[in-house]
N, C-alpha and C positions, 0 to 999 in steps of 0.2 A: 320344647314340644309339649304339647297338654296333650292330658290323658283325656281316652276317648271311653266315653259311655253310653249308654242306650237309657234313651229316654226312661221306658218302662221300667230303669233302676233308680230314676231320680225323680216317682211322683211327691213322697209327701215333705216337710220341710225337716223332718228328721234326714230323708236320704239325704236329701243336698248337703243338710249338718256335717253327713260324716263323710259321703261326696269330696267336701272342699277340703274338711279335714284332713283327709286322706291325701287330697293333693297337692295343699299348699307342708306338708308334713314333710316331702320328699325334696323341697324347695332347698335350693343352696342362697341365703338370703344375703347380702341384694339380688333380685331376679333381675336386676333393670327393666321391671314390668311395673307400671305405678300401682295398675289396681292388685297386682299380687305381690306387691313389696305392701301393702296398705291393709292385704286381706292377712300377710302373717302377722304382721306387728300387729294389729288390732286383736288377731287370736292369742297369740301368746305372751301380752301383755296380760289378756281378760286370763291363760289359764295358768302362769306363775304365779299371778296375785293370790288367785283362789285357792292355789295349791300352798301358798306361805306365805302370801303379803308381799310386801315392797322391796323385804330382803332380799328371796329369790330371785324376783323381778333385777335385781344389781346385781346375783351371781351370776342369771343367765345370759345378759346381754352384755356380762360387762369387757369380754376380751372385742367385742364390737365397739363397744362406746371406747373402747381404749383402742382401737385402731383408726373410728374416727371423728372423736369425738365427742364431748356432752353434748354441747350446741346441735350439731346434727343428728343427733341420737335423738333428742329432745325435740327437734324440728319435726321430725319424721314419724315420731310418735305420736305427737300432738294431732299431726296432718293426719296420721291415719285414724286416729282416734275421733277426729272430728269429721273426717270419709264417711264413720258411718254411722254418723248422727249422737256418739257418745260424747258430747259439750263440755258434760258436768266434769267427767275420768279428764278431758283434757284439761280442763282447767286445773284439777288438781295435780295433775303432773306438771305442769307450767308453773303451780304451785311452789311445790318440793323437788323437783327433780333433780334440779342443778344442788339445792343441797343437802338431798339423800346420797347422790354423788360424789360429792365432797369429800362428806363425811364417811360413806366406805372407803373411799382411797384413804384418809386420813386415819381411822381403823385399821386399815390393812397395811398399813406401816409403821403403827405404834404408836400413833401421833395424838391419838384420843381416848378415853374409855369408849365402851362399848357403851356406856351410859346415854356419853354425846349422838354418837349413831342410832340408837331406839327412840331416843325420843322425838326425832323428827319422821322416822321408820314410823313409829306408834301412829303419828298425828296423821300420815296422810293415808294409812291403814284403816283409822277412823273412818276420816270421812271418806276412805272409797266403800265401807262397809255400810255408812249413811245413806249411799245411796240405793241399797235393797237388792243388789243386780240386777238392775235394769239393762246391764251392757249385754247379759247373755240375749237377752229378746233381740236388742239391736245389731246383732252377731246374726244373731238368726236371717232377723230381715235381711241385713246386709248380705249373706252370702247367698240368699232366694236371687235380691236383683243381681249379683255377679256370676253365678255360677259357669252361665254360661260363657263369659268372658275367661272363665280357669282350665274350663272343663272343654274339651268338641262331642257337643249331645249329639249321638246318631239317633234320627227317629226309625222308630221301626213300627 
């Protein structure tokens, strides 16, 4: 069921920010909703990274990708990432993904130094950092055109 709001709380592109925030926050992910399976992964890819890179990004999601999958993890990332209009984050996860993944599992059973694990960590870190965050603006825009798909706006 979506949360219901009164317009007059969703005018400027901050409300809707924390709007969608707020409600894709409460989400048990998969929704089997495309655009709100699209609108968490595209959020909390853009705010693991920023909060510690690539690594968190493999803590947070990884009893998921271990339940089902790199491939589809990687799939669905990419798809949402490219939902809303972030090209370049997709490509670099298309990038490194499968072997940032790898190489966690392979760390995480003694199988590598940590050496091996950062430096492919480091490189796609880099270049997500190359790109300036431009993800948060197309974060933005994308949640203005969805919101109402997340949300049931009451006009008043």
């Amino acid at each position: 069921m979506k949360p219901k709001m009164y317009r007059r709380d969703l005018v400027t592109k901050d409300d809707i920010w924390n709007a969608v925030i707020a409600t894709i926050s409460e989400y048990d992910y998969p929704t089997r909703n495309q655009t709100a399976d699209e609108t968490f992964l595209a959020f909390y890819y853009y705010s693991e990274i920023e909060s510690g890179g690539h690594e968190i990004l493999m803590n947070w999601f990884s009893g998921h990708v271990e339940e089902v999958g790199v491939t589809s993890f990687l799939d669905a990332l990419v798809g949402s990432l490219e939902a809303i209009g972030a090209y370049d984050y997709a490509a670099i996860e298309r990038k490194y993904g499968r072997d940032m993944w790898q190489k966690f599992k392979e760390l995480e059973n003694g199988e590598i130094e940590e050496e091996g694990f950062y430096a492919v960590i480091e490189q796609a870190d880099k270049e997500y950092d190359q790109l300036d965050g431009r993800i948060g603006e197309l974060l933005e825009t994308y949640f203005v055109d969805v919101h109402m798909e997340l949300i049931d706006v009451i006009q008043d």
